[in-house]
N, C-alpha and C positions, 0 to 999 in steps of 0.2 A: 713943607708948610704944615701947622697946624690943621688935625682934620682931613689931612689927605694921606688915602692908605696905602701904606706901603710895606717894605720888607724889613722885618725885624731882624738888630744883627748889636749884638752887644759887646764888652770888651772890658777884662778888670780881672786881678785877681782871684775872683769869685768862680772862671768859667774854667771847664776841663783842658786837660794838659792834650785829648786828644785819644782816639780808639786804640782799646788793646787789639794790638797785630793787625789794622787794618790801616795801615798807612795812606791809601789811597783817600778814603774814605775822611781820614784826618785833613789832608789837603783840600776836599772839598770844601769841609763844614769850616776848617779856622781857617782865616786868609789873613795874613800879616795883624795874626794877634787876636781877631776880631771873629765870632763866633757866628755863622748863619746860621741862623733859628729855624730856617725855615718855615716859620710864623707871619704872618699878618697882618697889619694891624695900623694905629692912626694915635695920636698923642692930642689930649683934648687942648683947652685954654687953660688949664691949672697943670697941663705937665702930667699928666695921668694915661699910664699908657693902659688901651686898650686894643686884644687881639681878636682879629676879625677871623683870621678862617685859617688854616694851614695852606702855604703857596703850590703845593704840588696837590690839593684838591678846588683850586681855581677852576671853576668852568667860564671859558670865554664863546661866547653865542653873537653872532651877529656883531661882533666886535666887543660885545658888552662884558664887563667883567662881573660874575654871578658868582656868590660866595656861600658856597651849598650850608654851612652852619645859621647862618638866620630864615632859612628854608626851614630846617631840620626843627630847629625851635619852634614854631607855628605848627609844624607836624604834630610834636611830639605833644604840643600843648591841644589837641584834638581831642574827644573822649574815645575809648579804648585803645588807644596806641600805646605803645609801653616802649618803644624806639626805631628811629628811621635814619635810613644813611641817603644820599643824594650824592647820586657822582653825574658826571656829564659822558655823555655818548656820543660817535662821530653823528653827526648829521649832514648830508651834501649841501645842503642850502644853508644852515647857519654855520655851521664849524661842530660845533656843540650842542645839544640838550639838554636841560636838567630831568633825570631821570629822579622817583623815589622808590626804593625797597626798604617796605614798612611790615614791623616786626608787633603782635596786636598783642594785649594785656591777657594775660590768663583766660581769664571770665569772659572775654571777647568772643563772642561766635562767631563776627565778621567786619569789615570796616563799611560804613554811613560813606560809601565813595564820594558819592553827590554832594552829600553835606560836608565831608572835606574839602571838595573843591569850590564851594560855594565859599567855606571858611576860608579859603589861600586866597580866593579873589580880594577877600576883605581887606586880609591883614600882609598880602605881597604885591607889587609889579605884575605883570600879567606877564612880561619877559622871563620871572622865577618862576612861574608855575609849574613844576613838570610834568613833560608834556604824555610821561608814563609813570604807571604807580602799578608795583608788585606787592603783593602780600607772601612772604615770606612767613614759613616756620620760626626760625632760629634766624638774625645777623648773624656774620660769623665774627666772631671776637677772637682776640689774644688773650695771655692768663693773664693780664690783670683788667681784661672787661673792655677794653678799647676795639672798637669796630673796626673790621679791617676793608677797606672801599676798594682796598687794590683784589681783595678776595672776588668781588661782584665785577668790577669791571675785566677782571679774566675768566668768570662766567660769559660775559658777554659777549668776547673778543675769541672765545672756545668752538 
């Protein structure tokens, strides 16, 4: 139905024939023609797709399903934050947490902790809040700048 989110998965001759030498890898992503995206996302009332969050950085808490990218946004939109990644961590009572490691703007000397999370009250759910916030040097990235979540969550699982 319209507006309910779900898994992105497309299909035409526009999508790849399929991984050089990793065959395996092929059979995950194309299933009978049809590409997993591995994306997210919800289709408005005019047919407008919109992508909500990547499916394998879903954090489910208390059964809720929390989508670290409209986190990440409210982060990033803070003063001196310059970028924040948000993955989820076991927790015995919910399933998951929303954790943040946040990465501060040059000229930053420190993060306004309090006044961030004064700001996430404002502008999130109290369930996204996370319920940890690192300040971090450097995210780690890939070469073309894309944060990698799976790098933090094997700090934490080390």
């Amino acid at each position: 139905p319209r507006g309910t989110i779900g898994d992105i998965i497309v299909k035409g001759d526009n999508i790849m024939l399929g991984y050089l030498n990793r065959p395996e890898a092929t059979q995950e992503t194309i299933v009978n023609g049809w590409l997993l995206t591995g994306d997210m996302g919800y289709m408005d009332d005019e047919g407008f797709l919109f992508i909500v969050d990547r499916k394998k950085d879903l954090i489910i808490s208390k059964g809720i399903n929390i989508y670290p990218r409209g986190i990440e946004e409210v982060i990033d939109s803070f003063p001196g934050v310059k970028a924040s990644a948000v993955i989820g961590i076991f927790d015995e009572k919910s399933g998951e947490i929303p954790v943040a490691y946040i990465e501060l703007e040059e000229d930053a000397r420190e993060l306004d902790e309090k006044g961030l999370k004064t700001y996430m009250r404002e502008k999130l759910a109290n369930y996204k809040i996370p319920k940890y916030i690192h300040i971090i040097e450097e995210l780690p990235k890939n070469a073309t700048g894309k944060i990698l979540k799976r790098v933090l969550k094997e700090k934490i699982n080390a």
